[in-house]
N, C-alpha and C positions, 0 to 999 in steps of 0.2 A: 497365691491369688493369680487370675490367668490374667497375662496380657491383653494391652489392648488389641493385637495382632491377633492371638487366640481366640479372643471374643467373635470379632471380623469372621475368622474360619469357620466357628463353630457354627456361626448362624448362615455359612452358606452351604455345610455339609449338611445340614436337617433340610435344607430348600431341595425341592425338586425344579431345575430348571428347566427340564422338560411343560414342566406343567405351570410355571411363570410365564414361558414365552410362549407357549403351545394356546393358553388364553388370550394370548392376543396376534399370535403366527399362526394362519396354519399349517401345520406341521402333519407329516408324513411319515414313518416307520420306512427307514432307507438301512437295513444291515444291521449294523451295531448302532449307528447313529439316527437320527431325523434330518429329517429334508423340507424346505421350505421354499417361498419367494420372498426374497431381501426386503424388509420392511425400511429399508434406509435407503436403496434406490430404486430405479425400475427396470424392471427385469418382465422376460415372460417363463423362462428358463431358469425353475430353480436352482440355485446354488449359493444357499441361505443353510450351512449345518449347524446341529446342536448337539450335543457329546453329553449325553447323563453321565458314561462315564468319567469324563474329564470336567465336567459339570462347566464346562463351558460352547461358545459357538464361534463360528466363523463363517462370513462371505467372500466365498473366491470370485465375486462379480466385484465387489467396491472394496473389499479387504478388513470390513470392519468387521472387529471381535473382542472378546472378553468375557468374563465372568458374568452371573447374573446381577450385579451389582453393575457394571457397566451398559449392560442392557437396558434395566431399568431407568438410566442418567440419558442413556440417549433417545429410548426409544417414547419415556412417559415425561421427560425434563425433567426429572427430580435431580436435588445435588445426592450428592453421595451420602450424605447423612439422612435425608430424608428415606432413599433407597435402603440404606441399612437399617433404619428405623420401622419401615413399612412391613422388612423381612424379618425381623426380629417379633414385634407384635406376629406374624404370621405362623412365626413356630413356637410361638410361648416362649420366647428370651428377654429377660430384661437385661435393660442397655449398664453396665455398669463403669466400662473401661475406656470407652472411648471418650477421645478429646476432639470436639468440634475445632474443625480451620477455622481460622478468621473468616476466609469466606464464608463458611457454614454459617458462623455467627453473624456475619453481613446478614447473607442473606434472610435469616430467620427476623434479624431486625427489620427489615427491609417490608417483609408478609405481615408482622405486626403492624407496622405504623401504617399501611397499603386498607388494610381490615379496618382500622381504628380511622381513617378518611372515609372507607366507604362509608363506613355507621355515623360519620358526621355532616357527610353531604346528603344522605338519604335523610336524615332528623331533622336539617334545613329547609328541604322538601317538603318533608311531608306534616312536621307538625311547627316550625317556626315561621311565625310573621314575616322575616324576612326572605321566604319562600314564596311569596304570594303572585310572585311575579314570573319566576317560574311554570306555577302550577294552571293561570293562568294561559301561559303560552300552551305549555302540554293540552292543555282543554279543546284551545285550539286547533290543536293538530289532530285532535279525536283521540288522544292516549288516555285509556280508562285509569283509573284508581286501581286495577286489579294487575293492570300491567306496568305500572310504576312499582308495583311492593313484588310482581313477579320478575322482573331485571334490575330491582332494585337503588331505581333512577334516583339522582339525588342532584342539588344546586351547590353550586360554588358562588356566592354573593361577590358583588365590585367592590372588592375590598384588599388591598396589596397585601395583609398579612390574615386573614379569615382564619383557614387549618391549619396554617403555621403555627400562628400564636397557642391554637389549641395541641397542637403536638409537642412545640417545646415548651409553652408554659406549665400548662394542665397535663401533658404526660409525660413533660422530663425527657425527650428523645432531643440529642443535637442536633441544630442545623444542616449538619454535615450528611445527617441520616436523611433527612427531608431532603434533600437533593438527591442524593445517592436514591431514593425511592425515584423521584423524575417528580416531586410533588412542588419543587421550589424553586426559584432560579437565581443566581447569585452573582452582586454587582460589587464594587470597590467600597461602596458605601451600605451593602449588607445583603439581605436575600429577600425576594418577593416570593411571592404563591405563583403558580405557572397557572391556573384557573382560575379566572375569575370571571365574571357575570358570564354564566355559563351552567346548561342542563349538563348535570351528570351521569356518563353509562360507564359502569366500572365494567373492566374487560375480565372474563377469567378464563384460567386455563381448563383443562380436561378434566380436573379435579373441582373445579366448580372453586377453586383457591383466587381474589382477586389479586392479578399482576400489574394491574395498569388504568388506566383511565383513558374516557375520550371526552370533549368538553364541546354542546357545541352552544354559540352567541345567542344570545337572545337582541346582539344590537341589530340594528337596520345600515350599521357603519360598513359599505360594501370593501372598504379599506381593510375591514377588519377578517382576517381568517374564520368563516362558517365555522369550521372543526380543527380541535387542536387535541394531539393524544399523546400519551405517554413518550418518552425518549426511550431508546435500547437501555434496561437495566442489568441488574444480577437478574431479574426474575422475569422482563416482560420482550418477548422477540415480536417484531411484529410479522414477519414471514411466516410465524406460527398459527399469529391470529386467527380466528373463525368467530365473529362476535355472536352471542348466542346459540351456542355449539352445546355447552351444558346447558344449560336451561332450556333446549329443544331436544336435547338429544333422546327423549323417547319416542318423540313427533315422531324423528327419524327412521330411528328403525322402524316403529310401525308401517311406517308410510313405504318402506325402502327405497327413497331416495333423498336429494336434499337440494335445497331449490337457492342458489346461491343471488344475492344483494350485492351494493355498495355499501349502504350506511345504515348505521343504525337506526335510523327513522325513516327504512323501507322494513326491515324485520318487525320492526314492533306491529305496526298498522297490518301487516302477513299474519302476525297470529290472530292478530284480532277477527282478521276475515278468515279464520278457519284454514291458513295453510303454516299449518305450525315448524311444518319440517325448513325452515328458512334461517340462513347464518348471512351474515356479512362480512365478505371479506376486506371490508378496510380500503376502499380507494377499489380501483380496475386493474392493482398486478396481481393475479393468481400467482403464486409459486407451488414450486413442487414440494416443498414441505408442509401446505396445504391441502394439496392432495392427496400424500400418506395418510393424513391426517383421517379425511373425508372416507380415504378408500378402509376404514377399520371400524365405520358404520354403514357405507353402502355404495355398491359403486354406479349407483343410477346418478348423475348432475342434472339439474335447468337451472341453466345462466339467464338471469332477467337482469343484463348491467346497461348503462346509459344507451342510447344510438346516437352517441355522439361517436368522431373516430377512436377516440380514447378508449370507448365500452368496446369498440368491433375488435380492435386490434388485440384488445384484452380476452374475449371470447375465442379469435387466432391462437394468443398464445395456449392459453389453457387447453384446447383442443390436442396440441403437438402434447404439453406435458399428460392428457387423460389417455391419450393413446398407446404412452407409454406406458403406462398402469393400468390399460385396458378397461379405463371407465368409459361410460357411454356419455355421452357429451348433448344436450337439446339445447332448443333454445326460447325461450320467451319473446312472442313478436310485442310490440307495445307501438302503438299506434301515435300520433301527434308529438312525441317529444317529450310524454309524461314519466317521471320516476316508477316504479312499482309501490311506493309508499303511497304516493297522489294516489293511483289507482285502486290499492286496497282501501285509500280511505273513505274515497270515494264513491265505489261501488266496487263491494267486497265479491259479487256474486262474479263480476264479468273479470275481477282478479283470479277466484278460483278455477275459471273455464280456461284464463288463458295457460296457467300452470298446466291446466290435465291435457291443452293443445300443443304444447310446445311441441317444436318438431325437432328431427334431430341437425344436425350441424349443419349435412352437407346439403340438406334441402332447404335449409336456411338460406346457406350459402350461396344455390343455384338460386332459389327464386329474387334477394337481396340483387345480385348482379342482373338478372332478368329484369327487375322493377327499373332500374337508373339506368340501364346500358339498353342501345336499340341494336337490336340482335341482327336485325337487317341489312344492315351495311356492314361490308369489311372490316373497316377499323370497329363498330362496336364487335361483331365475332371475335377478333383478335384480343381487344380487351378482356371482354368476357373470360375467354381462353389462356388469360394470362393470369386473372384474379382468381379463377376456380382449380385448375388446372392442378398446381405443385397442392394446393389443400388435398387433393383428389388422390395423390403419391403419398400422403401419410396413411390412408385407409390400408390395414395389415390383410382383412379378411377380403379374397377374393372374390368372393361372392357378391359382399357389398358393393367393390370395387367396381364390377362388371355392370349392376345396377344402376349406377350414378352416372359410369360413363354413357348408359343407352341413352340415358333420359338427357347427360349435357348435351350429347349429337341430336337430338329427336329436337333440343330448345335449340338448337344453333344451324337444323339442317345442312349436315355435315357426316361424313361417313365414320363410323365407329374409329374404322383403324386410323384415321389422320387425328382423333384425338389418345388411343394408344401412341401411336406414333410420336406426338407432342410429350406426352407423358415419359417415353421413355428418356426423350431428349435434355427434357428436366432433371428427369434423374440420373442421367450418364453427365449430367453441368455439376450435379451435389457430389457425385460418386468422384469425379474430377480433386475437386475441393479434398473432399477425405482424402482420395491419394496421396495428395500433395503431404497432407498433413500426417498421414502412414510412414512414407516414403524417410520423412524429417527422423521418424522415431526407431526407424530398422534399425542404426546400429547401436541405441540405447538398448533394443532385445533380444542385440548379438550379445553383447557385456552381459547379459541375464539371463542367458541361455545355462551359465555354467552353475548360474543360484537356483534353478528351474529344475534340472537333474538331480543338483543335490537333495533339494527339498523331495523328490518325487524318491530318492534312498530311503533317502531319512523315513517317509513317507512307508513306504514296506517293510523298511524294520521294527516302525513300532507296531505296524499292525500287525505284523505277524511273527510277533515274538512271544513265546522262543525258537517258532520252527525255523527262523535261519537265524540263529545263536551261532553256530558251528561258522556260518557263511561272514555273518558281522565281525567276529574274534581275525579273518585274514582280509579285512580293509585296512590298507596301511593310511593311518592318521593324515601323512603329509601329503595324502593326495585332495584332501578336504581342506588342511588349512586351519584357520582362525577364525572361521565362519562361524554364525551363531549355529547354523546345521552342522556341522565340523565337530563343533563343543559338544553338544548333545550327540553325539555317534561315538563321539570318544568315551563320552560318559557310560554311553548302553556297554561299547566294548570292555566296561572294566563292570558292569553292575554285577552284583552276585548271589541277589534275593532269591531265596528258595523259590516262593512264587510269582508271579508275574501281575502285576497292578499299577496301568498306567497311573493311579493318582498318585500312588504311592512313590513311583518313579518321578514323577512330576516334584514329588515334594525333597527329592534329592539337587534338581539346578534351583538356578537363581533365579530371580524375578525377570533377568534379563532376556531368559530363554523359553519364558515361557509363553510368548505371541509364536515365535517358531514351533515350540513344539505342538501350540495347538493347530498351528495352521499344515503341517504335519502330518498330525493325528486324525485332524478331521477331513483330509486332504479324496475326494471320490475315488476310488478304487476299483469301482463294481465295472471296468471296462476289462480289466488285468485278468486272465484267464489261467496262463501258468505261472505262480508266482517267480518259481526259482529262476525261470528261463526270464522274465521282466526284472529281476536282482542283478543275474549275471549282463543282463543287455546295459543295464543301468551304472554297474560297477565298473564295466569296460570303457562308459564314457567319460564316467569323472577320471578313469586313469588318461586316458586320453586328452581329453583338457589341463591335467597338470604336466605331460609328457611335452606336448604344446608349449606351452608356457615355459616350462624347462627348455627346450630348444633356443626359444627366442631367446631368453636370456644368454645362452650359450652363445648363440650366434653376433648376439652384443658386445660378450666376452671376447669373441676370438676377433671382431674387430678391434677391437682395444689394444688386443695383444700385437696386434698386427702393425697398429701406429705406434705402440711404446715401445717395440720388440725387449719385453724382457723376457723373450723364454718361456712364457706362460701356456705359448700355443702347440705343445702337443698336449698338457692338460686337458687345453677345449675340446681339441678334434677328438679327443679319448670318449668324453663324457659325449659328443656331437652323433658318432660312430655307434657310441652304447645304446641311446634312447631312439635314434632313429631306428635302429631294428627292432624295439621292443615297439613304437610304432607301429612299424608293419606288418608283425606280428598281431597287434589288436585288429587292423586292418582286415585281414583276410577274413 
């Protein structure tokens, strides 16, 4: 009977990984490998690889790697059972051997009892008496009957144990689990419901799976928190958030772009008025794991968040993080201090005009400081030039760049180059900063200069083996060490396989070496012109780094010898004498 371990294997040798992450990376045909941009940071410079033959990847920009099993965990959230179970269905495997973690089993308790809340605050809603007062308010606020059963709104009645009771009476789950979901909160004298008299919008993830809840008051008690949502669980991030992300997500793409909210009751009254491509990100902090998120349906944005300072600052941020993922950034002007909800509710037509007006950031950003600041006098030009100015040093594309500054000079009557000028001055203040902070980290990249070479060995011998087989077999072992690179080169120098197959080789180390050997293997190469002459240049440094290293110690030695005097000091100067000429020798 195969192991569990077996199982594991089998179902990631029938996966093509190529064609796992290639559906949601795009990927490039780079040599032996594919080539991509880092779907886990931002980059504009690929250097995202993926190894069919080693049937894993790696990013030499953030360092993250792994099999297709870990891809999937980080790139779609699944735990690892869910990822093996997804892949297993994919290649016609049933699951027979494996044993779910506790986590696993957490977790899977955790989506049931989450499911079995939804379906009972949506039942309170929409068909019990005690919903009436809910349904009511919704009325009020213009939420049709079609978009309550379409985000499948539900009530949580004023009641301390409401879907507790029904979770652990009627469905047998412990307490312990109803917290651990985020659904209950627990005092010295037992556990409350965390919702109560409160419209229900269950959050879900990418998978349209409910993770979470957000609750908001239906009291008039201004004491009382408007919106209350989920706590960080096993299953629910809120950094990941995008409310209405499934349940719009074809708006989306149709539309190709996505017109980003605060709350949930601005998106709802957005579909209503016919701008369906609308998510809410939960409050005014965009993150950047938001962004990935968005950038893997489209990299158009319009921000329509408060005009309060919370909303601008928040539009600020997001800008710096779309830049770095090369989204385009607009923005929604709103007029008198109204939500985007008020406005869709209330006239849906002058909502959709302003979405198709939105402009882009940076002439947002000019005309906003134009409106409040009087360009006229000194100090407001200075201001102005202080507000706009470092926004203006994020723009990458020159082009753009050159455009925004004619138009800042033309609003400020002022000559081009005195705001290049400013501009540079900004940025020789940030570039300042970085140094500083460079400067800190030189000799941590002096110390890893010596892992940097090895790896860059290791690196040409497994891609081009066996043609230096002959060259690998006269690397003396003790110049590499007990590195995880060291291990693996030792290993190549004794391998004996008729043919040559890195998986197969793979399957000779241990778990421990095998992030080095991907990172290794999948290591860019396509710069290296003569291999042998890039071997030989490569070998003479690691001898030289252990020749190094040997010295100093000698040198340590023979002061030793020198304070104890026992005699030991022609030994040193023997071995002092020997390595320094083989030194000079690499030298020349």
């Amino acid at each position: 009977m195969a192991s569990e371990r077996d199982q594991v294997d089998e179902i990631k040798s029938k996966v093509d990984i190529v064609e796992v992450i290639g559906s949601r990376v795009n990927l490039k045909k780079a040599g032996r490998h594919f080539k991509g941009l880092c779907p886990f940071h931002s980059e504009k410079t690929p250097s995202f690889i993926v190894s069919p033959e080693r049937q894993s990847f790696k990013c030499f920009g953030c360092q993250k790697g792994g099999d297709v099993l870990t891809f999937l965990q980080d790139f779609d959230g699944y735990s690892f059972l869910e990822a093996l179970e997804m892949l297993a269905k994919k290649v016609g495997i049933t699951l027979t051997t494996y044993r779910p973690t506790t986590e696993d089993v957490q977790r899977k308790r955790v989506l049931e009892i989450l499911s079995l809340a939804d379906e009972y605050f949506h039942y309170l809603l929409t068909k019990h008496q005690v919903g009436e007062i809910a349904r009511e308010y919704l009325r009020s606020r213009g939420v049709t009957n079609e978009s309550i059963k379409k985000f499948h709104l539900g009530y949580a009645p004023e009641s301390w144990r409401s879907v507790s009771e029904f979770l652990v009476k009627k469905k047998k789950y412990e307490p312990r689990e109803l917290e651990m979901a985020g659904l209950t909160l627990s005092t010295l004298s037992g556990f409350y419901d965390r919702f109560r008299g409160r419209v229900i919008f269950p959050l879900r993830d990418h998978k349209g799976v409910v993770v979470g809840f957000s609750g908001r008051t239906l009291s008039t008690d201004v004491k009382e928190a408007k919106y209350i949502n989920s706590p960080e669980t096993l299953v629910y991030h809120k950094s990941r958030m995008l409310y209405g992300l499934w349940e719009n997500r074809e708006a989306i793409r149709k539309a190709d772009r996505i017109v980003l909210v605060e709350g949930e009751l601005d998106v709802i009254p957005s579909v209503q008025a016919n701008v369906g491509e609308v998510v809410a990100i939960k409050g005014s902090a965009f993150t950047e794991e938001q962004a990935q998120i968005i950038s893997r349906y489209t990299r158009n944005i319009v921000m329509s968040l408060d005009a309060d300072l919370a909303g601008q600052e928040a539009i600020k941020r997001a800008v710096i993080i779309a830049e770095k993922l090369d989204l385009s950034i607009r923005v929604v002007q709103i007029k008198g201090g109204k939500d985007p909800g008020d406005v869709a509710s209330t006239n849906p037509r002058a909502w959709r005009e302003m979405t198709e007006q939105a402009v882009l950031y940076w002439d947002f950003l000019i005309e906003a400081a134009e409106a409040k600041i009087d360009a006229k006098t000194g100090e407001g030009t200075e201001a102005i030039s202080r507000e706009v100015i470092p926004a203006l040093c994020l723009i990458s594309n020159m082009v753009m760049r050159a455009h925004y500054v004619t138009r800042l000079a033309k609003g400020l009557a002022v000559p081009e180059e005195s705001i290049y000028a400013e501009m540079e001055r900004v940025t020789k203040k940030k570039e300042l900063t970085q140094l500083k902070e460079t400067v800190n980290k030189i000799e941590q990249g002096v110390n890893r200069r010596g892992e940097e070479v090895l790896l860059h060995l290791l690196a040409l011998a497994l891609q081009n083996y066996p043609t230096l087989k002959e060259q690998i077999q006269q690397i003396e072992l003790a110049w590499v060490g007990q590195t995880a690179g060291g291990k693996i080169l030792a290993k190549l120098k004794g391998y004996q396989a008729k043919t040559w197959k890195i998986a197969e080789f793979g399957l000779t180390l241990p778990p421990e070496l095998q992030e080095t050997l991907d990172a290794a293997y999948l290591r860019d190469l396509t710069g290296v012109k003569e291999v042998t002459k890039e071997w030989e240049g490569a070998v003479r440094e690691i001898e030289e780094q252990y020749i190094r290293e040997k010295l100093k110690k000698i040198t340590e030695g023979i002061a030793k010898a020198e304070k104890d005097e026992k005699g030991e000091m022609g030994k040193w100067q023997s071995e002092f004498e020997q390595y320094s000429r083989r030194l000079t020798e690499l030298s020349r």
